[in-house]
C-alpha positions as YAML, in Angstrom:
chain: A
units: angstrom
residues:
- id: 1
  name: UNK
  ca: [-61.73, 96.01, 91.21]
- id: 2
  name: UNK
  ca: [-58.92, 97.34, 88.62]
- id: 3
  name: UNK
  ca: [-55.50, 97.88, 90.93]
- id: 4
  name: UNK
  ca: [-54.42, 101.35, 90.59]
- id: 5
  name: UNK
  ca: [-50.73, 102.14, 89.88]
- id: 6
  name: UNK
  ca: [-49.94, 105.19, 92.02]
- id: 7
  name: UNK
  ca: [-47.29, 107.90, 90.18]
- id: 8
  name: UNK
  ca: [-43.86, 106.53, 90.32]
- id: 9
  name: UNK
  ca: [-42.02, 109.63, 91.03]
- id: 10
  name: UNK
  ca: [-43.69, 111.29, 93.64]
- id: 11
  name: UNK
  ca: [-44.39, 107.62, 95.88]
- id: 12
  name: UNK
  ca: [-40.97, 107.66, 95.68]
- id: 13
  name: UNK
  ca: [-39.73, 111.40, 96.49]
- id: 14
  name: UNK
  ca: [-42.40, 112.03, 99.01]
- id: 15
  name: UNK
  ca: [-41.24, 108.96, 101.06]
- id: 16
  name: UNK
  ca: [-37.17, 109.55, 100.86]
- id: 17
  name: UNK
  ca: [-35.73, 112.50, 102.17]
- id: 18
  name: UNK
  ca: [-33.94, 114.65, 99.74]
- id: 19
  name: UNK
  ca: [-30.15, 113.11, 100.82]
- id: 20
  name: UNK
  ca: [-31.16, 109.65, 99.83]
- id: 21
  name: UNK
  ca: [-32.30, 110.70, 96.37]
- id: 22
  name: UNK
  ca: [-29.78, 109.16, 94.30]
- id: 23
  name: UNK
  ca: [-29.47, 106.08, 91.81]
- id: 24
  name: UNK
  ca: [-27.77, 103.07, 93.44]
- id: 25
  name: UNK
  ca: [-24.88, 101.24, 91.98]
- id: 26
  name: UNK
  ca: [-23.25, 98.64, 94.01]
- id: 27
  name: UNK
  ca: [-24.33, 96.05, 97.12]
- id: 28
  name: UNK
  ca: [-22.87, 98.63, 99.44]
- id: 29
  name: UNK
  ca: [-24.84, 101.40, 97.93]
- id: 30
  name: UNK
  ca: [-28.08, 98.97, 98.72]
- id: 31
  name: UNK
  ca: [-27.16, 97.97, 101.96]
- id: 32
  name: UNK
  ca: [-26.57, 101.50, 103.18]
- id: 33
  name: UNK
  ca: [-30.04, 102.93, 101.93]
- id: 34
  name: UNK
  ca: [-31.53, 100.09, 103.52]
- id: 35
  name: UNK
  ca: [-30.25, 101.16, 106.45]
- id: 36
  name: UNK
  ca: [-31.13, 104.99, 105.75]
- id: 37
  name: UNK
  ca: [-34.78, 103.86, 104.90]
- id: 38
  name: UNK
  ca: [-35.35, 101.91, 108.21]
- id: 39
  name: UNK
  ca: [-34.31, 104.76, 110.00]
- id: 40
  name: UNK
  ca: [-37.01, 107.21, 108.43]
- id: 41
  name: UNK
  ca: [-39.27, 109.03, 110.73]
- id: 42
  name: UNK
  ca: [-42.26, 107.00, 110.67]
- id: 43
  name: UNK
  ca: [-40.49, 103.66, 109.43]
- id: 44
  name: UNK
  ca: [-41.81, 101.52, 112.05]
- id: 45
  name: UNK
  ca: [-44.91, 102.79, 113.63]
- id: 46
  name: UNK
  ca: [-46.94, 101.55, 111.18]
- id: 47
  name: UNK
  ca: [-49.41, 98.02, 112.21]
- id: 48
  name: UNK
  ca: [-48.50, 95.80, 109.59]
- id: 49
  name: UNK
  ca: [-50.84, 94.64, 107.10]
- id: 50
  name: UNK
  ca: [-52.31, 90.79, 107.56]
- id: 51
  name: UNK
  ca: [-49.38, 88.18, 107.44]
- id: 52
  name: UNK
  ca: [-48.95, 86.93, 103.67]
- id: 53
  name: UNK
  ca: [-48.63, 83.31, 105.52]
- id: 54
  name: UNK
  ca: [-51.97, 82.72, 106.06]
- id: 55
  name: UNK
  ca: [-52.78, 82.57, 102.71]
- id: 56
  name: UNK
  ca: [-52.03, 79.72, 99.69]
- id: 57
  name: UNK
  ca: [-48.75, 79.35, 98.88]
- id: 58
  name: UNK
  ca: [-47.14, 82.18, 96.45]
- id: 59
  name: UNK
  ca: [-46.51, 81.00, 92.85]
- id: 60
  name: UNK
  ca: [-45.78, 84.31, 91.22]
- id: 61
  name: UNK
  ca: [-43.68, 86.11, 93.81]
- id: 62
  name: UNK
  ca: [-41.61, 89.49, 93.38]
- id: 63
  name: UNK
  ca: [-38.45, 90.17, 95.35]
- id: 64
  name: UNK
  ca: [-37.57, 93.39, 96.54]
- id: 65
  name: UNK
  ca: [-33.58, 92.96, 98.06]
- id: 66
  name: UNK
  ca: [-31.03, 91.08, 97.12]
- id: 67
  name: UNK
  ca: [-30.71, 88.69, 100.21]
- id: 68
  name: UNK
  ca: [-34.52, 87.90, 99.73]
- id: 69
  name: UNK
  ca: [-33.98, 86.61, 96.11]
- id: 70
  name: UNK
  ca: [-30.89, 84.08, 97.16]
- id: 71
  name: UNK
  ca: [-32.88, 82.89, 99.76]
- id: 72
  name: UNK
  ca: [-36.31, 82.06, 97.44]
- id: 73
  name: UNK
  ca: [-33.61, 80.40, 95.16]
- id: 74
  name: UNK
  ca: [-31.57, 78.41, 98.10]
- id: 75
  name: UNK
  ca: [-35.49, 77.11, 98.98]
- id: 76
  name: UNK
  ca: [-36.09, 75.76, 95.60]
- id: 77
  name: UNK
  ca: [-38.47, 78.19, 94.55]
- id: 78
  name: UNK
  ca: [-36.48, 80.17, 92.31]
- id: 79
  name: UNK
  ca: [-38.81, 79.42, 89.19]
- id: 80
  name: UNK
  ca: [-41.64, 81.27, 91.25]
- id: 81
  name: UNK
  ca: [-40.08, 84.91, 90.98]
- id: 82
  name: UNK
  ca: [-41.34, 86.64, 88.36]
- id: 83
  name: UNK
  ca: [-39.65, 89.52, 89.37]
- id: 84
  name: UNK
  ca: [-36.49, 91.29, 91.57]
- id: 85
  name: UNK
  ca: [-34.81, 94.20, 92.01]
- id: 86
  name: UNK
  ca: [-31.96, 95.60, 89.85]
- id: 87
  name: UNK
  ca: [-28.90, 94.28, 92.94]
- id: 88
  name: UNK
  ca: [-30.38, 90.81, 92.60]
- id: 89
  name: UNK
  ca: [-27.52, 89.39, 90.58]
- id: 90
  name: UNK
  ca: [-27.40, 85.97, 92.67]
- id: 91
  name: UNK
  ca: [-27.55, 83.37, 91.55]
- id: 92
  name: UNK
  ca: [-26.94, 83.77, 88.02]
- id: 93
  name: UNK
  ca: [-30.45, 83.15, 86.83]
- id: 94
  name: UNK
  ca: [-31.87, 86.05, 88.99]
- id: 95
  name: UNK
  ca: [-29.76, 88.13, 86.06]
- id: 96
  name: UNK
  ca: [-32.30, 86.78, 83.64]
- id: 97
  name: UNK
  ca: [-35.81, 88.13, 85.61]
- id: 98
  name: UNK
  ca: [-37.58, 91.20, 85.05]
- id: 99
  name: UNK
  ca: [-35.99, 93.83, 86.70]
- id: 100
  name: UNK
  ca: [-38.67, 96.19, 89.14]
- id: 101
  name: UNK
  ca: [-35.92, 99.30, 89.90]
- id: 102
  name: UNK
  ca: [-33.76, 99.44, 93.09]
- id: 103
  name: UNK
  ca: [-34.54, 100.60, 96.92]
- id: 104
  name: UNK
  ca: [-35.19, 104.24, 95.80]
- id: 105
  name: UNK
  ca: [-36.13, 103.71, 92.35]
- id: 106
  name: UNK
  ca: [-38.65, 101.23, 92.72]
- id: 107
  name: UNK
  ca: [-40.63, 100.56, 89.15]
- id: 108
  name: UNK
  ca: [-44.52, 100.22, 91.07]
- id: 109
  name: UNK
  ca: [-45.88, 100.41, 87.69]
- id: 110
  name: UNK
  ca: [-43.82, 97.27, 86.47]
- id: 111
  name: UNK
  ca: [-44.51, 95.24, 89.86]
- id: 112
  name: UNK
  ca: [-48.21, 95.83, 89.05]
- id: 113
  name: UNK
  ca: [-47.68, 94.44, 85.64]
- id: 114
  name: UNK
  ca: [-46.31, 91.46, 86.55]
- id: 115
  name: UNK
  ca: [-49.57, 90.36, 88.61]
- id: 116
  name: UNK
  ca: [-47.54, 88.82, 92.06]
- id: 117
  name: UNK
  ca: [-49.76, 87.30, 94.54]
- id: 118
  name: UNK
  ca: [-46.63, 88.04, 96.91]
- id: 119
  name: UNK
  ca: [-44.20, 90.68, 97.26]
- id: 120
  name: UNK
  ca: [-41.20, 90.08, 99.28]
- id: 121
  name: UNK
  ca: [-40.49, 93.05, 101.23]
- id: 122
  name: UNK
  ca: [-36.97, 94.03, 103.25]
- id: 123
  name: UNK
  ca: [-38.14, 96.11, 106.67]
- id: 124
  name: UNK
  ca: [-40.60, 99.07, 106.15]
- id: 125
  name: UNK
  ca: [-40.16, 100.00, 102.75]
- id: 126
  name: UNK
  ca: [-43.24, 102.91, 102.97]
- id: 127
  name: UNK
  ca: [-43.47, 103.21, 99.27]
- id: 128
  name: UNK
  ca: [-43.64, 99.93, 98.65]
- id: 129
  name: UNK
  ca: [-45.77, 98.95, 101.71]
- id: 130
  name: UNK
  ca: [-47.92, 101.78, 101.10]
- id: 131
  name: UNK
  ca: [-48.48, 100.29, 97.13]
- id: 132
  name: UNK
  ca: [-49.11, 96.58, 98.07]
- id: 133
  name: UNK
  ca: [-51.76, 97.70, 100.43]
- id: 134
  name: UNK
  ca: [-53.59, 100.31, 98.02]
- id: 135
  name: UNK
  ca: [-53.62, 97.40, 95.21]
- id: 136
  name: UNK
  ca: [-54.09, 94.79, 97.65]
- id: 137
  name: UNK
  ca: [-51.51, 92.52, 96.63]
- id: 138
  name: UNK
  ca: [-50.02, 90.40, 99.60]
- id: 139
  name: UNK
  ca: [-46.86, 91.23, 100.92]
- id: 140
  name: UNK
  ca: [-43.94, 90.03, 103.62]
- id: 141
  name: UNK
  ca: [-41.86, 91.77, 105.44]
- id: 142
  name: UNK
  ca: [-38.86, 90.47, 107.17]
- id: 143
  name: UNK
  ca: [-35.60, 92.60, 108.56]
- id: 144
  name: UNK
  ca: [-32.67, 90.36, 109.11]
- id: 145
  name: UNK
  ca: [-30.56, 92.50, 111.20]
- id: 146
  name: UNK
  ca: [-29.00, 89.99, 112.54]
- id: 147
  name: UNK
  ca: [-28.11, 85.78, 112.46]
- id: 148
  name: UNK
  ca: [-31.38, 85.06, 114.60]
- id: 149
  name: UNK
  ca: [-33.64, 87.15, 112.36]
- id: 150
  name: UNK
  ca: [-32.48, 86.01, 109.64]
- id: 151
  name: UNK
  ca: [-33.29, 82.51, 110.64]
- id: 152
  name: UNK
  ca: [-36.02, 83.58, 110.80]
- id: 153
  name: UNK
  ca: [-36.77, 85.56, 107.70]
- id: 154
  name: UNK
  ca: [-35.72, 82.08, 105.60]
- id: 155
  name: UNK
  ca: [-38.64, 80.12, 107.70]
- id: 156
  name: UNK
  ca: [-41.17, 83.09, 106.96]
- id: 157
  name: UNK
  ca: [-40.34, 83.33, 103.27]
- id: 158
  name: UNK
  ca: [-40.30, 79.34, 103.18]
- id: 159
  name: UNK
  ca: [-43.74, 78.94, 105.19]
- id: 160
  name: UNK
  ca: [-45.15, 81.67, 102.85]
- id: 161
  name: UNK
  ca: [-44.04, 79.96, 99.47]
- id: 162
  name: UNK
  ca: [-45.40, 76.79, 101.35]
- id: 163
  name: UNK
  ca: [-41.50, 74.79, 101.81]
- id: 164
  name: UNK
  ca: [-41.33, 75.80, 105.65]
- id: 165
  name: UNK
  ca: [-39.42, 72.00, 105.87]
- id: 166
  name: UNK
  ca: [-37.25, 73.05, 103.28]
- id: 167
  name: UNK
  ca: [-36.51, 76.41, 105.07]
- id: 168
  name: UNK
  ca: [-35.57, 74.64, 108.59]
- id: 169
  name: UNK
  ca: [-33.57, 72.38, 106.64]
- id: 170
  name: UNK
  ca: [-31.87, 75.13, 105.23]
- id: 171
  name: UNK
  ca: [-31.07, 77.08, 108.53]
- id: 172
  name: UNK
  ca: [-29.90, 73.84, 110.33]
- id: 173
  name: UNK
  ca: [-27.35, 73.65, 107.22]
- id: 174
  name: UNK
  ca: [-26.12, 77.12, 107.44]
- id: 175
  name: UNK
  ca: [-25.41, 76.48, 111.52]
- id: 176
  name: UNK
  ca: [-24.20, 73.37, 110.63]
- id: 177
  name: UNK
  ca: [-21.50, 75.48, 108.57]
- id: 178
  name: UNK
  ca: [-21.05, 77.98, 110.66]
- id: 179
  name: UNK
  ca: [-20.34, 75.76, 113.70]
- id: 180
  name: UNK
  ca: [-17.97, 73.56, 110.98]
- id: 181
  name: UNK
  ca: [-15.61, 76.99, 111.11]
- id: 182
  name: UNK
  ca: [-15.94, 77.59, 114.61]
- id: 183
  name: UNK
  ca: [-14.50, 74.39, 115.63]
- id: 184
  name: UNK
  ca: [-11.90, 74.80, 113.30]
- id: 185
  name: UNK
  ca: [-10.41, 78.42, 114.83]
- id: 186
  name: UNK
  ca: [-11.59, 77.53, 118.59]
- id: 187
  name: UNK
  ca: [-8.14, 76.08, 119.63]
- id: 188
  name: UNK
  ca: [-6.37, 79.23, 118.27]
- id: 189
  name: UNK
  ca: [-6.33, 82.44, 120.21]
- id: 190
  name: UNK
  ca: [-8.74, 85.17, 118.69]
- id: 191
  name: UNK
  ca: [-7.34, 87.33, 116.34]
- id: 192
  name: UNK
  ca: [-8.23, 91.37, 117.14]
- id: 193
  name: UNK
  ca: [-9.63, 92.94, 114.23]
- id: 194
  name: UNK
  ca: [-10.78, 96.06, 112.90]
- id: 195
  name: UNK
  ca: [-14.19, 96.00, 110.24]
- id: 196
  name: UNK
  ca: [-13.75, 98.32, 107.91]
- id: 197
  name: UNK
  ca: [-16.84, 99.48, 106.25]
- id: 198
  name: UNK
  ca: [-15.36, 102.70, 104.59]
- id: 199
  name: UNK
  ca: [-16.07, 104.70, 101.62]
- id: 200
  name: UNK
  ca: [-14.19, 102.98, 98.25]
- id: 201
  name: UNK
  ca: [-12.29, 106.70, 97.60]
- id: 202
  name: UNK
  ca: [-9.88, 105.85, 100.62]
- id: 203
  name: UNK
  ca: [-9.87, 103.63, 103.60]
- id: 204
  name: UNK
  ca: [-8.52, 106.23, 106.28]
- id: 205
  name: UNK
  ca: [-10.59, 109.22, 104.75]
- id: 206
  name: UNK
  ca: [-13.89, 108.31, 106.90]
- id: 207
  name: UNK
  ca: [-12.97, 105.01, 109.17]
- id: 208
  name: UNK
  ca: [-16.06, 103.09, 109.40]
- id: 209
  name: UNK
  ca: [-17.18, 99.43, 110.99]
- id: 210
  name: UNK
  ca: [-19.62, 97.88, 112.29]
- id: 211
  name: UNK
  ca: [-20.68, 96.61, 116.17]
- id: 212
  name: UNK
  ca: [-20.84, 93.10, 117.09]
- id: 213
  name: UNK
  ca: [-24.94, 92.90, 116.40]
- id: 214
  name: UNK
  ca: [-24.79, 92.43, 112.75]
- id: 215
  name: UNK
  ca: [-24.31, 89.10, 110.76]
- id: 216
  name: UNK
  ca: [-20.85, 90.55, 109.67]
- id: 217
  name: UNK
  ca: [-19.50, 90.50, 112.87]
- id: 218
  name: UNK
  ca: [-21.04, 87.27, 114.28]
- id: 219
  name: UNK
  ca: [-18.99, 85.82, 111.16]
- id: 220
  name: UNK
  ca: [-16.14, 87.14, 112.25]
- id: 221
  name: UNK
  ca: [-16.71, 85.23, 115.84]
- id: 222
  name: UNK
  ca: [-17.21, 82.24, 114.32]
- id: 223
  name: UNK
  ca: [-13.60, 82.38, 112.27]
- id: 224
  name: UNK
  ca: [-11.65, 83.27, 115.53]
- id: 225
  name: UNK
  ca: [-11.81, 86.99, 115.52]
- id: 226
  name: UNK
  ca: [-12.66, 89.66, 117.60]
- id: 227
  name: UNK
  ca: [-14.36, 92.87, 116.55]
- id: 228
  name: UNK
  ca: [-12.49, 95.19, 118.16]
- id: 229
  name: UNK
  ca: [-15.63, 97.90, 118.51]
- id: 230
  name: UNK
  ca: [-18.11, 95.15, 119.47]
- id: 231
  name: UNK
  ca: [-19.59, 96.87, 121.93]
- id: 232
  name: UNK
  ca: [-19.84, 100.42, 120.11]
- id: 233
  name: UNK
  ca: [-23.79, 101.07, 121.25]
- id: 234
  name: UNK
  ca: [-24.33, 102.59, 116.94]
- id: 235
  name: UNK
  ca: [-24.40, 99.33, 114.37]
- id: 236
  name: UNK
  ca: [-22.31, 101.43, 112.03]
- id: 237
  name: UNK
  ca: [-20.57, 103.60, 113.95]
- id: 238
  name: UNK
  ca: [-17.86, 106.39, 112.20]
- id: 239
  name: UNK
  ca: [-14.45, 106.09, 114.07]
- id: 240
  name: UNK
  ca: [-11.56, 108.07, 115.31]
- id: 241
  name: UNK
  ca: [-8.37, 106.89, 113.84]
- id: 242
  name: UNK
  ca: [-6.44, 107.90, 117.45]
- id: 243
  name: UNK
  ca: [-9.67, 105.36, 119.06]
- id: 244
  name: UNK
  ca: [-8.60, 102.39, 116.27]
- id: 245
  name: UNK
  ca: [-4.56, 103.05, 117.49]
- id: 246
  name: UNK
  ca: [-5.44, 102.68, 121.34]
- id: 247
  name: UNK
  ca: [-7.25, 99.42, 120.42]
- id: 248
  name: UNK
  ca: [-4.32, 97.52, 118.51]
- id: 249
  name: UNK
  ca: [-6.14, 95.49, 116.03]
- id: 250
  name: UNK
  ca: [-4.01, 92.12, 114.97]
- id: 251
  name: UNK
  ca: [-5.67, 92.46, 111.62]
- id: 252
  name: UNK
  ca: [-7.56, 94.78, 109.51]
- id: 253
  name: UNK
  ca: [-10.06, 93.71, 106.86]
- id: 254
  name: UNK
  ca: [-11.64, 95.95, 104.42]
- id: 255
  name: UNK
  ca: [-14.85, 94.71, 102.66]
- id: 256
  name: UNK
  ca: [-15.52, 96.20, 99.35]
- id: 257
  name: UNK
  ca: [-17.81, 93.58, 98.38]
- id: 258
  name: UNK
  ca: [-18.22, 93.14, 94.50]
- id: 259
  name: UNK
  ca: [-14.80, 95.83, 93.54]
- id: 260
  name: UNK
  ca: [-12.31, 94.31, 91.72]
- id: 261
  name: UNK
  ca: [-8.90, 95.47, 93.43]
- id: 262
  name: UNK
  ca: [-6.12, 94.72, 90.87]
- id: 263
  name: UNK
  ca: [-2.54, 93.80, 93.13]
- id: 264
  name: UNK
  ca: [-1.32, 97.28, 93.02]
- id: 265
  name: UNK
  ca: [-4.75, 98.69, 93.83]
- id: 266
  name: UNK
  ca: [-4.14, 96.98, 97.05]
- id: 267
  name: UNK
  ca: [-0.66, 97.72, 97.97]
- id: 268
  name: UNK
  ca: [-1.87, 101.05, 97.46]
- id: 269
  name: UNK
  ca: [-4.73, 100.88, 99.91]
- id: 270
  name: UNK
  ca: [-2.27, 99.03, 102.21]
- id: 271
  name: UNK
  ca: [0.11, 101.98, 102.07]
- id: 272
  name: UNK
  ca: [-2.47, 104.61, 102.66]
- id: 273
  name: UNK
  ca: [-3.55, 102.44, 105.95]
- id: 274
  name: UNK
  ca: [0.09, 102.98, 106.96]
- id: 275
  name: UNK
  ca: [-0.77, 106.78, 107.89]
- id: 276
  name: UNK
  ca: [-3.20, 105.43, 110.70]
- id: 277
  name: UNK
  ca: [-0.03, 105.07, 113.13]
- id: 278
  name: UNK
  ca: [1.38, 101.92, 115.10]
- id: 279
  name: UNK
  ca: [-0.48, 99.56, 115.11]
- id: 280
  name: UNK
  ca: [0.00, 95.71, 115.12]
- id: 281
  name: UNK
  ca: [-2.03, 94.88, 111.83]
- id: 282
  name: UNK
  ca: [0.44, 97.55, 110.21]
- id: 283
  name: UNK
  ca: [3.75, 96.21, 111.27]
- id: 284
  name: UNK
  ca: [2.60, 92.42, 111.19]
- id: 285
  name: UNK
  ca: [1.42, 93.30, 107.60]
- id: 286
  name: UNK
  ca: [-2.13, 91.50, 107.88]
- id: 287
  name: UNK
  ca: [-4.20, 93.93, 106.11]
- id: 288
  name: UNK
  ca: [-7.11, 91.58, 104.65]
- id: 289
  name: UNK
  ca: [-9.26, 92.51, 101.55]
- id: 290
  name: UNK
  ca: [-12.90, 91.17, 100.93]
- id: 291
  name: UNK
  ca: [-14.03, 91.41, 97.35]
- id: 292
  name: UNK
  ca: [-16.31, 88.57, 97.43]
- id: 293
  name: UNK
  ca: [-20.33, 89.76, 96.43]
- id: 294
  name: UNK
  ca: [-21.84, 87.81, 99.83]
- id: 295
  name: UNK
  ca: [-19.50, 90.09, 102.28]
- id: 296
  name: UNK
  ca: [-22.29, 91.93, 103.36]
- id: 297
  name: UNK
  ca: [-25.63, 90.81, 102.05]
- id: 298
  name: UNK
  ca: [-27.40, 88.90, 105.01]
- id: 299
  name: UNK
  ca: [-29.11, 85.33, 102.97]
- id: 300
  name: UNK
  ca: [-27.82, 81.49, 102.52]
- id: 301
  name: UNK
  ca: [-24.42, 82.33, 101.56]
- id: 302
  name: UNK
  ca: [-22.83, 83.92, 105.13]
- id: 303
  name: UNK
  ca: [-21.16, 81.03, 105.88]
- id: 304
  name: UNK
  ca: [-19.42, 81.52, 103.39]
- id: 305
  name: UNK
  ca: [-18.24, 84.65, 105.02]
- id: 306
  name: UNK
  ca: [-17.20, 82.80, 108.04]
- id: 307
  name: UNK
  ca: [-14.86, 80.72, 106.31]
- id: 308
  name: UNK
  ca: [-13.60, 83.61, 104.02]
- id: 309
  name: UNK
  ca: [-12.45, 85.14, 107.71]
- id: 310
  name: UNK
  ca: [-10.95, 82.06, 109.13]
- id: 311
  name: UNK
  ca: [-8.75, 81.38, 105.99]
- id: 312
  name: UNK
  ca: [-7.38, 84.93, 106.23]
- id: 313
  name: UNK
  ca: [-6.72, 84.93, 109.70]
- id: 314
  name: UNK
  ca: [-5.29, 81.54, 110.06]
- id: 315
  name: UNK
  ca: [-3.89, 80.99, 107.26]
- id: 316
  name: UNK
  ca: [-2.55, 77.27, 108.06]
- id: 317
  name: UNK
  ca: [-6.54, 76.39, 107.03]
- id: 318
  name: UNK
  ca: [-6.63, 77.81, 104.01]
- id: 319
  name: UNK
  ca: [-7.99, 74.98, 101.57]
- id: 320
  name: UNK
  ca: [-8.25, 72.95, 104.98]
- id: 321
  name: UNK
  ca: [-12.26, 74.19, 105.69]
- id: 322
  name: UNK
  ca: [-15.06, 71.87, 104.10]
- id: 323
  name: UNK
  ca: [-16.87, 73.51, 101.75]
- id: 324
  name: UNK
  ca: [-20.07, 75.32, 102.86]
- id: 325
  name: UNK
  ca: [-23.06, 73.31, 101.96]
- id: 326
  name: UNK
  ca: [-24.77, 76.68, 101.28]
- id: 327
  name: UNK
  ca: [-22.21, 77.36, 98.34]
- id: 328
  name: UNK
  ca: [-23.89, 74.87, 96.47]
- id: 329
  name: UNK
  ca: [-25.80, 76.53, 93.64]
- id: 330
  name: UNK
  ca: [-29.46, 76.90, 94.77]
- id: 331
  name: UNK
  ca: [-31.93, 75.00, 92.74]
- id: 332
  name: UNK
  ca: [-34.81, 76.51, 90.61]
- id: 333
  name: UNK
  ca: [-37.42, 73.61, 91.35]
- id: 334
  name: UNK
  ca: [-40.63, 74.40, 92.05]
...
């Protein structure tokens, strides 16, 4: 039976509310339409098709989010993708792969073309769930909201691509690196500290962060800090800058994952944090700034995050911490 390709335009604007209509350009951009698309009426009441697992193991697989693509690469399989989105920039050879659009934008007719027997799938993409199933092509669907689910994502992926030893040998690394950090900040009193998740045009226009569900967070744990809105009920909540004063965060730390700040780019952003009011972080002059591209994509390379945190908030281990055995660059062998 010939596979149909649906019309790209209107899978894709009869699926995403008019607000969300817009062309990515960064890792934050992704992340937060990821986030927008999950929480589309209809996102999860759908029964999932049959799991891709039970079948052979993939050899021409297409990724569909960035965190998916490090972690086919961190299993070995990396020579297997024959396709990714246009934010899958990691490792350096996923630069070189077809490119199928981004979260919005997906290019259905160019997945089709490239003939995968398995598309990788980030939660309850409809478009893209809804195209697998009418051309029958296999798909996966994982949504790592957290450390635990993400474990579990990398044994899915790695039981589907037919590695599942290669995925638990990966996960006990990454909590074997994670735990490395952890014992290196548990004699040290936590640090308080204030996530912020805010727009690039000015830290202290819109104050956002993050609870203490998400990977970020749990990072932060493990480095000896303490997310001062942990226990905010909304993952991402928006906050009030008097709420962030009555909570006198040690530190702040901005993540602007993949934005080059230049050193007067960040005295500047450190000045305009100075019209939040009196607060510890302020005076103590411990506003952090996270540039690096893993800061908020949920794969292999979070442990990396956890030591990123522990070196700025205890500085006396900078260059101190073992190296991640995650950081390692991820091999392409089949």
């Amino acid at each position: 039976m010939r596979r149909r390709a649906p019309q790209r335009g209107k899978d894709v604007q009869d699926l995403v509310q008019p607000t969300a209509r817009y062309r990515l350009r960064s890792v934050r951009s992704y992340l937060i339409a990821v986030v927008a698309l999950a929480a589309l009426p209809g996102a999860c009441d759908r029964t999932p098709p049959p799991p891709a697992t039970t079948r052979p193991a993939a050899k021409r697989v297409v990724s569909l989010a960035p965190h998916i693509t490090e972690i086919v690469f961190a299993l070995g399989r990396g020579s297997r993708l024959v396709g990714v989105t246009s934010f899958c920039v990691y490792p350096p050879e996923a630069r070189k792969l077809p490119k199928c659009g981004g979260v919005i934008d997906l290019d259905l007719e160019k997945i089709l073309m490239l003939q995968p027997d398995l598309v990788l799938i980030h939660g309850q993409s409809e478009n893209a769930v809804r195209f697998c199933r009418e051309n029958r092509i296999p798909m996966l669907q994982t949504s790592p909201n957290d450390v635990a689910t993400l474990y579990d994502a990398i044994v899915e992926i790695g039981r589907a691509l037919g590695c599942q030893d290669r995925a638990q040998e990966l996960v006990a690394s990454m909590k074997a690196d994670i735990q490395r950090v952890r014992q290196a900040t548990q004699a040290s009193p936590p640090v308080k500290v204030f996530l912020s998740m805010s727009p690039e045009t000015g830290p202290v226009r819109s104050l956002y962060t993050t609870n203490g569900q998400g990977f970020v967070s749990k990072m932060l744990d493990a480095a000896g800090g303490e997310n001062i809105f942990a226990r905010t009920d909304v993952r991402y909540p928006k906050i009030d800058a008097g709420e962030l004063v009555r909570r006198q965060p040690d530190a702040i730390i901005e993540l602007q994952p993949g934005k080059t700040l230049s050193p007067d780019e960040r005295a500047m952003r450190t000045r305009e944090w100075q019209a939040i009011g009196n607060v510890p972080a302020l005076t103590g002059g411990r506003v952090y700034f996270v540039t690096d591209d893993f800061a908020m994509i949920p794969g292999p390379r979070i442990p990396l995050l956890a030591k990123r945190f522990a070196e700025l908030l205890h500085p006396d281990l900078k260059g101190k911490l073992e190296p991640a055995a995650t950081s390692r660059p991820p091999s392409s062998t089949p």
